[in-house]
C-alpha positions in Angstrom: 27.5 -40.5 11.0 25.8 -38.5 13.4 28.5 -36.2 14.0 28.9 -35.4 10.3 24.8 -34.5 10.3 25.4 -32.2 13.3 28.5 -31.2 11.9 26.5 -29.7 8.8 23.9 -28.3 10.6 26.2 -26.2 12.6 28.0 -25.2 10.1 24.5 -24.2 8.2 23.6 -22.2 11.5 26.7 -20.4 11.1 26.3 -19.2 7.5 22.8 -18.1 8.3 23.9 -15.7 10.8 27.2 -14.6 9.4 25.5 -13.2 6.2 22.4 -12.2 8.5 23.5 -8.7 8.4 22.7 -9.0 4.5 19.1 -9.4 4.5 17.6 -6.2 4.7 19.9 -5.6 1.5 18.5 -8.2 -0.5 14.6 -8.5 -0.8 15.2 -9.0 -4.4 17.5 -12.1 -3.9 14.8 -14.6 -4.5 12.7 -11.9 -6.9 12.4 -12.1 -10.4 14.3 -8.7 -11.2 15.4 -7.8 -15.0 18.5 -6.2 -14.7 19.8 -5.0 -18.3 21.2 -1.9 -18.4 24.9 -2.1 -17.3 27.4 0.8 -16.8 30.4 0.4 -15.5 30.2 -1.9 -12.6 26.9 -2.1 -12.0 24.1 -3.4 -14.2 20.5 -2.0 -13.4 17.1 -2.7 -14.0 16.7 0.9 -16.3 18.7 3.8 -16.2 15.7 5.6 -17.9 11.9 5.4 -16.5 9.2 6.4 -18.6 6.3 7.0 -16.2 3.3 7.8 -17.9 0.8 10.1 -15.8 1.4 10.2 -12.1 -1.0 11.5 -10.0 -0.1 14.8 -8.4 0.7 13.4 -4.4 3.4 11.3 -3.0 4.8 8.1 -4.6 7.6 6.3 -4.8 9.1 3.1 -6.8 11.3 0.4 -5.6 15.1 0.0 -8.3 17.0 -2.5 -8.1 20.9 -3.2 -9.0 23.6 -5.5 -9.2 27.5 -4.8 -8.0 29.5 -7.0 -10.7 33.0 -5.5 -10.6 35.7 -7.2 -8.0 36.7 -3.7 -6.0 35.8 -3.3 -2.9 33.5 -0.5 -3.0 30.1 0.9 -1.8 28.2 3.9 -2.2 29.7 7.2 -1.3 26.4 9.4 -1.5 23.4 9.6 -3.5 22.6 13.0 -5.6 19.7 14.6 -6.9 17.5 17.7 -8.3 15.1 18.1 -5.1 12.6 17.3 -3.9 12.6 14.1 -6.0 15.5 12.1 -4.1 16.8 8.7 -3.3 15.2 8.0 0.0 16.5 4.4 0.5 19.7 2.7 0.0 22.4 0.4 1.0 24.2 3.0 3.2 27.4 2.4 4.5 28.1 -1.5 3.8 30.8 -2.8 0.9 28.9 -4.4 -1.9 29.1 -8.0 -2.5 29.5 -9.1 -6.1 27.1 -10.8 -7.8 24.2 -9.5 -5.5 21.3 -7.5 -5.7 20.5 -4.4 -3.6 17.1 -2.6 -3.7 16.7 0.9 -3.4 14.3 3.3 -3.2 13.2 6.8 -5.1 10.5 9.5 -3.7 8.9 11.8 -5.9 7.1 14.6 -4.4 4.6 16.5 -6.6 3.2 18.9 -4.2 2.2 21.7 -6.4 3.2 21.4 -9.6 1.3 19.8 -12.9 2.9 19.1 -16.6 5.8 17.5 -17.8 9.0 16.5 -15.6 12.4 15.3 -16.2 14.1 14.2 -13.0 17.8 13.4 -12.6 19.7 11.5 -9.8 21.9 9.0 -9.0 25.0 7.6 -6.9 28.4 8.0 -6.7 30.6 5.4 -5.7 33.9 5.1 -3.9 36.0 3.6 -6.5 34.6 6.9 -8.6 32.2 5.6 -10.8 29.0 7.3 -11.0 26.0 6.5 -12.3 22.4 8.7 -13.2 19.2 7.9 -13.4 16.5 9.8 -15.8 13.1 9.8 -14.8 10.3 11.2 -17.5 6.9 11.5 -16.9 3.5 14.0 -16.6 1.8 14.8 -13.5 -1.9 15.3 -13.4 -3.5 17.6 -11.0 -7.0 15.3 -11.5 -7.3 12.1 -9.6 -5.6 9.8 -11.7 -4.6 5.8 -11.2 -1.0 5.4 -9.9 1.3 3.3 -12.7 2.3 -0.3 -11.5 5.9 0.6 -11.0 5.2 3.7 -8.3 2.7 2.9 -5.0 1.8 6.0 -3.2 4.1 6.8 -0.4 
C-alpha cells in the first residue's frame, strides 16, 4: 500500500515537471476565457475588437486562443501595420491541442488623434493564417482606458 501511494506521488512529480515548460504559455488555463470565433484551426476569443476611445499613450490588451487541429504546428511569425504589433507570443514551441495560449498586442498612439483601423495577425507553419481587426478612436484629451486595454 505504501508503495502504491509513493508510487503515485512520483509519478505526479513527474508530470508536474515534464509539462513545466508549459506554464508561462497558459495563464489562461484555469481563466474563464470566451473563445468563439473559430477559423481554421484555431478558435479565438474575437477576431474583431471594437475599442471605443483609447486614450492617446501606450496600451496594450492581453488575446487569447485555442490550437484545435491535430498537426503539429506552431507559429511561423506574427505580421502587422506598425507600430501597432504583436508584442507577445508563444514563440518557437509546437502547440498542444486543446490548450489555450495568451498573447499579447501593443498599440502605440504617439501622435496621432481620430479613427483607426489596425490589422495583424499570425501565420502558421501548416500555412494557415489568421488576422485580427482592431477598430477604435483615439482621443488626444485625458480619457479612461477601456477594460480590455491597461496602459503599457
Amino acid at each position: 500500500m505504501k508503495k502504491g501511494i509513493f508510487l503515485y506521488i512520483l509519478l505526479c512529480v513527474v508530470f508536474l515537471f515534464a509539462n513545466a515548460n508549459d506554464c508561462k504559455h497558459t495563464k489562461a488555463q484555469n481563466q474563464e476565457v470566451v473563445l468563439k470565433d473559430t477559423v481554421g484551426d484555431f478558435v479565438f476569443d474575437a477576431i474583431i475588437e471594437n475599442l471605443d476611445t483609447v486614450p492617446m499613450r501606450n496600451a496594450s490588451m492581453v488575446k487569447y486562443f485555442k490550437y484545435i487541429g491535430s498537426d503539429t504546428v506552431k507559429i511561423e511569425r506574427a505580421f502587422t501595420n506598425d507600430p501597432h504589433f504583436i508584442c507577445e507570443y508563444p514563440r518557437n514551441i509546437i502547440l498542444k491541442k486543446n490548450f489555450v495560449y495568451p498573447f499579447t498586442i501593443c498599440f502605440w498612439f504617439q501622435s496621432g488623434k481620430g479613427y483607426f483601423h489596425k490589422n495583424m495577425g499570425f501565420t502558421f507553419s501548416n500555412g494557415q493564417r489568421v488576422e485580427f481587426l482592431f477598430n477604435g478612436y483615439v482621443s488626444p484629451l485625458k480619457t479612461e482606458m477601456p477594460p480590455r486595454l491597461r496602459e503599457k
